[in-house]
C-alpha positions in Angstrom: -91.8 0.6 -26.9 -95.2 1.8 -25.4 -96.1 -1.6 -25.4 -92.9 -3.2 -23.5 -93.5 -0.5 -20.8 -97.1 -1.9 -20.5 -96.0 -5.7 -20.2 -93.1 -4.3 -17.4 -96.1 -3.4 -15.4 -97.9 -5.9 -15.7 -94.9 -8.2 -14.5 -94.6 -6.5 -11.5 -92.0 -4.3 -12.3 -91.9 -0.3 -12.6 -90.3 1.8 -15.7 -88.6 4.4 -15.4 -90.1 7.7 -14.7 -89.2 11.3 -16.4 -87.9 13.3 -13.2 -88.5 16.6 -15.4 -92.1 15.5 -15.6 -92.6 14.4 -12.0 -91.2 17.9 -10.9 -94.6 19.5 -12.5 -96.7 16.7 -10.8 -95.0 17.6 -7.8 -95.5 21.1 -7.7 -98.9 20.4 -8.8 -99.8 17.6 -6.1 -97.4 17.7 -3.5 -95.9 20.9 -3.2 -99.0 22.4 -1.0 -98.2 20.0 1.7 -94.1 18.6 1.0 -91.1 20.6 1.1 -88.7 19.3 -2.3 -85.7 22.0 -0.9 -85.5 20.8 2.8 -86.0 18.2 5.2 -88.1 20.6 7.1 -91.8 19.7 7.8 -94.5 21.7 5.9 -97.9 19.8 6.7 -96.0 16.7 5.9 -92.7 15.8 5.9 -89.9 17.4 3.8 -88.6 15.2 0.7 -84.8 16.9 0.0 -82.4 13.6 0.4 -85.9 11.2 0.8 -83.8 8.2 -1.6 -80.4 8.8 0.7 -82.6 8.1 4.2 -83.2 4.9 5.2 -86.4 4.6 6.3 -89.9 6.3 5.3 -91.8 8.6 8.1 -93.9 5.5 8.9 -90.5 2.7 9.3 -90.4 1.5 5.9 -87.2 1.1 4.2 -86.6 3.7 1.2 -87.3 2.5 -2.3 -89.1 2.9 -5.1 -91.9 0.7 -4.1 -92.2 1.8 -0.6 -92.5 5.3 -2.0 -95.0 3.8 -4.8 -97.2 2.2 -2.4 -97.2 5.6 -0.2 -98.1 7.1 -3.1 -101.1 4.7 -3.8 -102.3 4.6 -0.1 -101.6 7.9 1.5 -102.2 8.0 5.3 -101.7 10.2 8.3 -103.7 13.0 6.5 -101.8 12.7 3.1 -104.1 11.4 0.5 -104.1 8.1 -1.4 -103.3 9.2 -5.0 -103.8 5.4 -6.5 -106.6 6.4 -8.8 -105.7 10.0 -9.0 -102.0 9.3 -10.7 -101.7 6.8 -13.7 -99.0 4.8 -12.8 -96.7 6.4 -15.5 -97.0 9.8 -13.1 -96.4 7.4 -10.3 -92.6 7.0 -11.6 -92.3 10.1 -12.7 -92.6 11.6 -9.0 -90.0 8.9 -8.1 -87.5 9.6 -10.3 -87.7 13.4 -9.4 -87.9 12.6 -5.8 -84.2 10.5 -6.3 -83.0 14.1 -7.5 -83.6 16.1 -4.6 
């Protein structure tokens, strides 16, 4: 099964993360600077209903790859977590970010 994840990837196309286990990266990683419980703005923005807006901070439409490729980049003082996060993490913190 490990192995069908891997090829997934490699096409281009992301599994499915574990929204249990992207709630610990989150409060590990992004909870100094995100708020998961509001919209409110902490450093950076607040993440409650993130997957039912339309658009990102910076204009991009919601989804799991404009949230991805946030993730990987960073910018406007957030950091780029593209080597810090393997990219199983990576969909973890999206499918926990879909639940709040």
């Amino acid at each position: 099964m490990a192995f069908a994840g891997a090829s997934l990837y490699g096409q281009g196309k992301m599994a499915a993360g574990d929204a249990a286990k992207g709630k610990g990266i989150f409060g590990d990683q992004c909870a100094v600077c995100h708020n998961s419980d509001s919209a409110e703005v902490k450093i950076g923005p607040g993440l409650k209903g993130l997957f039912k807006k339309g658009k990102l901070t910076g204009g991009a439409a919601v989804s799991d790859a404009s949230v991805r490729a946030k993730l990987d980049a960073g910018g406007n003082g957030m950091p780029a977590y593209k080597d810090t996060l393997s990219p199983a993490e990576k969909s973890d913190v999206v499918a926990y970010l879909k639940t709040l």
